[in-house]
C-alpha angles and dihedrals in degrees: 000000000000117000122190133173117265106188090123084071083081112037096147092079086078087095133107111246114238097180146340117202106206129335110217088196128047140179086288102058118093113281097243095043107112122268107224117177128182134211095006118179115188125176132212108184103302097352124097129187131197111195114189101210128007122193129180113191140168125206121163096343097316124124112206122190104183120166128175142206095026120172138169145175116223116179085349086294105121131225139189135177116192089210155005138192132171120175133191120204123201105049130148114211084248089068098029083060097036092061088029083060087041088057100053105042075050098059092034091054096033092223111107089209092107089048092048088051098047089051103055091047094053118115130199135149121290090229100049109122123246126201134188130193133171121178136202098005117193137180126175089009088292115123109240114179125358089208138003115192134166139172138194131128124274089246088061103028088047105079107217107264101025096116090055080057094065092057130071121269102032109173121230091236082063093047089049102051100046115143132243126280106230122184117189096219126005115190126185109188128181122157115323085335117099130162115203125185135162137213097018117178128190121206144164112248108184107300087333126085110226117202118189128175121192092224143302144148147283127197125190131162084349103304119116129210130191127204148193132200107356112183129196131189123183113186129164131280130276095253113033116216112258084228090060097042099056083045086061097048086057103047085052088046086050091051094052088048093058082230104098094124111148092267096048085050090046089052089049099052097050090044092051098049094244097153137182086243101052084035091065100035084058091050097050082049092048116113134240146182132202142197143176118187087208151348134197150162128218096356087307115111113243096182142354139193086016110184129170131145136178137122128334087236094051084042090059099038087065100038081054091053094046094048 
């Protein structure tokens, strides 16, 4: 059976670590016991976020990261998320152990380089299963999803390519042909209110991001809606912030360079202005459009051939309105 690297699955361990409270598991402990951490702060560029409890487990081949009472501030707009939970299928105790020594020399020595490493050089089945779950998700003190959950499989999540990303000198060429990222099933749920829609998958298309979805449902105040085809494209604004892009014409400098590792990137970014603050204000500008080939209820079609597009910001406004 294929094995791939699947570093890319967590990401989110390319940050700089600000502080661990306590760490209820070391180098000493057995290599399957569980890995809890407390008061953990970790910081990415201008974000900073604060988790209350970490564990990293393994039962029957599943590797299972959960942490609880996480909360942020990006652009002083606050977020918190009650809970988190990402599993990984397929494991074997070697690799559960490799990443579990990674995590703690990580949080001793307060440099995630050993974690990044241990991650990309992970292996696990193409066909192990991954799951992803955050629960309660605020921001602004607004209660945005009860609950976010998707599944898929690491040989299709994983976009080709993503594990020569967590190393140094990662080529442009490689940036530029990573895969898509395709989840079997992707449910928001919040109140009555649940979206529901299978086979997503998440590309790059040129400078834009295109999302797709085969069909699915949506239910709100007791009315459910089927549909099929529903296509998304994000692309960047109409005016590009100068900040962004000079951060552009030095990652392309870096490339050519054969030198574009993630702190290379981070220095680029800082150098070049790129802010949480102008980041977010260009995403809220960015454009979309959106289709559905068609919608029904109760077997009656309701719509067919839907098509709208704006901004981010116009397309939540009205999501917010609907909800």
């Amino acid at each position: 059976m294929k094995r791939r690297q699947f570093g890319a699955m967590l990401a989110a361990a390319t940050f700089s670590l600000g502080g661990v409270g306590s760490a209820a598991a070391d180098a000493s402990a057995q290599e399957t016991d569980p890995l809890q951490i407390a008061d953990v702060s970790v910081s990415l560029g201008g974000i900073t976020a604060s988790i209350g409890r970490a564990t990293f487990a393994f039962d029957e081949g599943t590797m299972l990261l959960r942490a609880t009472d996480w909360s942020t501030e990006v652009a002083g707009e606050p977020m918190s998320i009650g809970e988190a939970r990402v599993a990984v299928d397929g494991a074997d105790a070697e690799t559960f152990a490799t990443v579990r020594a990674a995590m703690v020399e990580a949080f001793e020595s307060r440099s995630a380089s050993s974690l990044v490493s241990a991650l990309a050089d992970a292996n696990v089945s193409e066909d192990a299963g991954v799951r992803t779950f955050l629960g309660s998700v605020e921001t602004g003190g607004q209660l945005v999803a009860d609950e976010i959950a998707a599944t898929g499989t690491v040989g299709s999540v994983v976009p080709s390519g993503s594990g020569e990303l967590l190393q140094d000198g990662a080529s442009l060429s490689e940036v530029t042909a990573l895969g898509a990222s395709e989840w079997s099933r992707l449910t928001i749920q919040l109140g009555d209110t649940e979206l529901a829609a299978n086979d997503v998958v998440m590309q790059r298309d040129g400078t834009a991001l295109a999302l797709s979805s085969s069909g699915g449902s949506a239910t709100l105040s007791g009315r459910t809606f089927d549909f099929e085809e529903m296509a998304m494209t994000v692309a960047p604004p109409e005016t590009i912030p100068a900040a962004h892009v000079e951060f552009a014409s030095r990652l392309r400098e870096l490339a050519d360079e054969g030198s574009l590792s993630l702190s290379s990137v981070q220095s680029a970014a800082e150098d070049s202005g790129v802010t949480v603050a102008n980041t977010t204000e260009a995403v809220r500008n960015a454009r979309f459009d959106l289709s559905f080939a068609n919608v029904s209820e109760g077997g009656r079609t309701v719509v067919s051939n839907f098509e709208t597009s704006g901004t981010l910001a116009e397309l939540m406004t009205v999501l917010g309105q609907r909800v």
